[in-house]
N, C-alpha and C positions, 0 to 999 in steps of 0.2 A: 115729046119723047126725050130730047135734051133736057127738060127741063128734071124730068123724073129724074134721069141716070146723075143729076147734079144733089137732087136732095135724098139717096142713099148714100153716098159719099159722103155727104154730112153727117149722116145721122151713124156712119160707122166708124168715125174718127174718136178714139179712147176721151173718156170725161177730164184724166186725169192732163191732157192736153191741155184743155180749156179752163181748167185751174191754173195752170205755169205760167198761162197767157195771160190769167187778170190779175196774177201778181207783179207788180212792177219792179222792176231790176234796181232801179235806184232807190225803193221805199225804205225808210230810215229804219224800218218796228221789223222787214224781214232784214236787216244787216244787224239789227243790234241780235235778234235769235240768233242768225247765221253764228256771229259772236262768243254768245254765251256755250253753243253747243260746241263749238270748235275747243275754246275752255275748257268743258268737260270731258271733254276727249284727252283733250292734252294732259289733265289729270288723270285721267285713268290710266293712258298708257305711260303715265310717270310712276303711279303706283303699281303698273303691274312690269317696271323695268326693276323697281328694285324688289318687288319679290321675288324677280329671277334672283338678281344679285345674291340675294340673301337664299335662296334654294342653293345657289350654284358655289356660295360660301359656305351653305351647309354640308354639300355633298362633296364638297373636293377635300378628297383624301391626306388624310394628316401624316405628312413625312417624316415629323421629330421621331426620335430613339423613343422607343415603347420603353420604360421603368420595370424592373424586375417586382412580383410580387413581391416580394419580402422591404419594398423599398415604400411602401405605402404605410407600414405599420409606423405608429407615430413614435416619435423621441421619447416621448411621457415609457414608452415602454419600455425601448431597451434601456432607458434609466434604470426601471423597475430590474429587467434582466441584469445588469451590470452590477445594480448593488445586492440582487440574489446569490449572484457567482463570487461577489465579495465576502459576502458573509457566510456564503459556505468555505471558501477557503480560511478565514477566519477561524471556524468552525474547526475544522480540521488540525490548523495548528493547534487550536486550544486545547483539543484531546490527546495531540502528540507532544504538548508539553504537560499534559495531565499526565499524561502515561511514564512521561520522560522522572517526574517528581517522584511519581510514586513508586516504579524502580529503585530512585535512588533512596526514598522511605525504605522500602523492604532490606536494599542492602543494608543501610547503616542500622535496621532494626533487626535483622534476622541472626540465626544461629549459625556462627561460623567453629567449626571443629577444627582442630588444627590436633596434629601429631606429632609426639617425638616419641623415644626408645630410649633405652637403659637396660644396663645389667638388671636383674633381680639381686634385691639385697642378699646377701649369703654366698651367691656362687662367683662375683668376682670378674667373672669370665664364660669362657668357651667351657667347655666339656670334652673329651678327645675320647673316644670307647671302639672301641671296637666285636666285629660280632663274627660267625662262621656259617660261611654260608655255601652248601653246595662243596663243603670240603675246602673252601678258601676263606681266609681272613678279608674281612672286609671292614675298612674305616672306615668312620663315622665323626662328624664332627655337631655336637650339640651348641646351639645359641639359646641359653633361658632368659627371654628376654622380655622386662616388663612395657607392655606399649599406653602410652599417655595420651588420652585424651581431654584437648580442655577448647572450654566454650567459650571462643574470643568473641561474641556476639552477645546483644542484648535482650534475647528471648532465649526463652528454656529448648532445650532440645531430646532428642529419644532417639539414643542409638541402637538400632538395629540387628548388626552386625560387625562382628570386627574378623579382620581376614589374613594369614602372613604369612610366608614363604621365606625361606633362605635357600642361598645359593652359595655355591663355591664353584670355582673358574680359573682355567690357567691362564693369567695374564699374553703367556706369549700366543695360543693359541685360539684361545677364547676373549673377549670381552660382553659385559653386560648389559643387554638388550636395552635400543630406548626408553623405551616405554614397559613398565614392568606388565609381567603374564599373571593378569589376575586370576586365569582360572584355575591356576595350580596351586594356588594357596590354600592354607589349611583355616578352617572356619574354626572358632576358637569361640563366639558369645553370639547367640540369635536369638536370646532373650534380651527386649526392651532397659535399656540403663537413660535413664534420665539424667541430665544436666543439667545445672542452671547456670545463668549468666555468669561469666568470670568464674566458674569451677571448672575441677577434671576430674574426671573418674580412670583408673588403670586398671591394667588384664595381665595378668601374668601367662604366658606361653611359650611352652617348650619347643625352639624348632632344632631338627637334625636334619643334616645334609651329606650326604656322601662325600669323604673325600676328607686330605689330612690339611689341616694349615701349618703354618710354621717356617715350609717350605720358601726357597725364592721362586718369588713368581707367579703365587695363587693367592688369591682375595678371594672375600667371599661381601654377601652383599644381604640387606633385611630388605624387605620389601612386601606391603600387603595396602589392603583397604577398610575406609570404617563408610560403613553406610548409618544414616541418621534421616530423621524427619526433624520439621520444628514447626511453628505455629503457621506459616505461610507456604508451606509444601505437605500437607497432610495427607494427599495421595498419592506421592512419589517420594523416592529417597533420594536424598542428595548424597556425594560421595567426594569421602577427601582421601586421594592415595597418597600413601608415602613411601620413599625407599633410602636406605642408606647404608653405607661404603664402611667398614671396618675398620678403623686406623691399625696402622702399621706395629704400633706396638701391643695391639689387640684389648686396649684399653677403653675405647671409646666408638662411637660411630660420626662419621661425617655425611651430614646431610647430601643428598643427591638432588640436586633444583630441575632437573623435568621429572623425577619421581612425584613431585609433591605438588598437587596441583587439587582443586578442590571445585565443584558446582553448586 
């Protein structure tokens, strides 16, 4: 009965026992395996430390200053931009000194009208007349005065119009406006007269003004406009006023310099 219950206990003891058992502890061929596997191991988890490292290099967050887009665009370009914005500025001068030239072409090329005044040959002078009006005598003083124009310019010109008022004024109480009233003037030619270079052409017109001269203390005063075209303003007139001061011994006239002024 002892002996049964001894050979179940045998027979129930794991195989893998009785292999452990017949390998020897000191055997040279299980220390060299022992060895090798140990090796392999130690590679492995040598290569699987530094794939952490390099995961853990991957994954740790990069703290440098993030670069603005615009800072990525290469040098090669804003060269390209820089000498763009040069060469239109360039550009620009080159037109505003094109433009600068060719003003100064048209001035020194274009028709310049210039004014003066004169008695009409024959009369000398004023005219003094008088008329009735309403039962009163009323004075009148006539200026027949021949107006000149001449073309200081070297292109042809076409005068349009020529325009001219007189005035008489009491010095002590009156004096004569800045700037003359061109819309009071009496139109006198608005037929086309042609000019050419360094010529003049004249208009003979009559003007009367209310009022005696002679007196101390009153002047009287011419003053009108000529409107003209010329080869570089052929849809607008340009316009030279003039006006001028009576001398004193009613002989002549003296030029008035903000009368005379011209576009």
């Amino acid at each position: 009965m002892h002996l049964l219950a001894a050979l179940l206990l045998v027979a129930t003891v794991s195989p893998s026992y009785w292999g452990a058992q017949q390998q020897h502890p000191n055997n040279p061929q299980n220390s060299a395996t022992d060895t090798k596997t140990a090796h392999v191991v130690s590679v492995f988890d040598n290569q699987q430390s530094t794939t952490a490292q390099a995961n853990k290099t991957t994954t740790q967050p990069d703290n440098r200053p993030h670069k603005p887009p615009w800072w990525d665009v290469t040098w090669a370009t804003w060269a390209l931009v820089a000498v763009g914005i040069a060469g239109t500025l360039a550009a620009i001068y080159t037109l505003a000194a094109i433009r600068r030239q060719t003003e100064s072409l048209i001035r020194s090329e274009r028709a310049w009208i210039m004014v003066d005044i004169e008695w009409v040959p024959g009369y000398g002078g004023i005219v003094r007349n008088s008329s009735l009006e309403d039962g009163v005598v009323v004075n009148y003083t006539t200026f027949p005065i021949r107006i000149i124009c001449k073309n200081e310019g070297n292109t042809p010109a076409w005068i349009t119009e020529i325009s001219a008022q007189s005035q008489i004024y009491e010095l002590i109480h009156h004096q004569p406006p800045k700037t003359p009233d061109l819309q009071s003037t009496k139109v006198s030619r608005t037929e086309p007269i042609p000019v050419a270079a360094k010529m003049d052409v004249s208009e003979d017109i009559s003007l009367s003004s209310r009022g005696v001269l002679g007196n101390l203390g009153v002047d009287a005063i011419v003053y009108g406009v000529v409107r003209y075209r010329d080869m570089f303003s052929a849809n607008r007139d340009r316009e030279t006023t003039f006006g001028y001061k009576l001398s004193y011994d009613e002989k002549t006239f003296v030029r008035i310099a903000e009368y005379n002024k011209n576009t």
